[in-house]
C-alpha positions in Angstrom: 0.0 0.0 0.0 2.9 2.3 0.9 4.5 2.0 -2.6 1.7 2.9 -4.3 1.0 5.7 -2.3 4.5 6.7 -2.9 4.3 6.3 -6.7 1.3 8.2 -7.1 2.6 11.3 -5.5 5.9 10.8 -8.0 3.3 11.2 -10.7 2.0 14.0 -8.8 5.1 15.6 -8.7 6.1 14.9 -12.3 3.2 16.7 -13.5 4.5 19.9 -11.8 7.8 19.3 -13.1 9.6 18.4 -9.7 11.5 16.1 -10.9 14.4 16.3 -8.1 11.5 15.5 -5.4 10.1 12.9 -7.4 13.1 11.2 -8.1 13.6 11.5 -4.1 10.1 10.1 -3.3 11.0 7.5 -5.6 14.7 6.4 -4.1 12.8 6.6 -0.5 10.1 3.8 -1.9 12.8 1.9 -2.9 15.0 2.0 0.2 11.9 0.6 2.1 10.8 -1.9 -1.6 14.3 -2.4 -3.2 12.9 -5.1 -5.1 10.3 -2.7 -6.5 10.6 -3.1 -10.4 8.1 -0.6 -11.2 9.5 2.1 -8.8 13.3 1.5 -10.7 11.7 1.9 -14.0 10.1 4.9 -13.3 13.5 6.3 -11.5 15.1 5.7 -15.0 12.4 7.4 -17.0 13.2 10.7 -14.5 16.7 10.0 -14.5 16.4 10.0 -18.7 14.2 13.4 -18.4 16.6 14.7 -16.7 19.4 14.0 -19.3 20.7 11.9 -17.2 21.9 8.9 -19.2 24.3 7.2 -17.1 22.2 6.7 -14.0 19.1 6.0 -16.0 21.4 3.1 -17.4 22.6 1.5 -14.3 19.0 1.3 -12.8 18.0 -0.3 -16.3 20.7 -2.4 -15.4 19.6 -3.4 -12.4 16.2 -4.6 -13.6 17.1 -6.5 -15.9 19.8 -7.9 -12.9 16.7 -8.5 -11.2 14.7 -9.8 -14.2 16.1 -10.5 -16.7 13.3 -10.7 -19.4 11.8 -7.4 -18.5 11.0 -5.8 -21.5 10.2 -2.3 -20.7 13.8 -1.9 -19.1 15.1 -3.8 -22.1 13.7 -1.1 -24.4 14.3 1.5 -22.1 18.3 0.3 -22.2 17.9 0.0 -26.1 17.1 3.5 -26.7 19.7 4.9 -24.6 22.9 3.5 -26.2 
């Protein structure tokens, strides 16, 4: 429930352009759901409006560590090199 609460306001914050807080909301959901696939892809979708490539790649990088056939991180990685 706490993650999704926690996402939500990312979006929230996105939509104002806050992307700093959002991507802090999002690395506090993920200290307390590491595991949380959903919360590192949307980190990486900041990270890339944010311009910045090399983190966006190395939480890509640890989806696909963590699962290995997910597809959006795959495509996500793709479009970055």
């Amino acid at each position: 429930m706490l993650d999704t609460v926690l996402v939500t306001l990312v979006y929230q914050l996105q939509s104002v352009k806050k992307l700093d807080l959002a991507i802090s909301v999002l690395e506090l959901n993920l200290h307390f759901f590491p595991g949380h696939l959903y919360s590192l892809i949307f980190l990486a979708k900041l990270c890339l409006l944010k311009d910045d490539n090399a983190q966006a790649k190395a939480v890509l990088q640890k989806v696909l560590t963590l699962d290995p056939k997910n597809r959006s991180a795959a495509q996500l990685l793709e479009k970055i090199r």
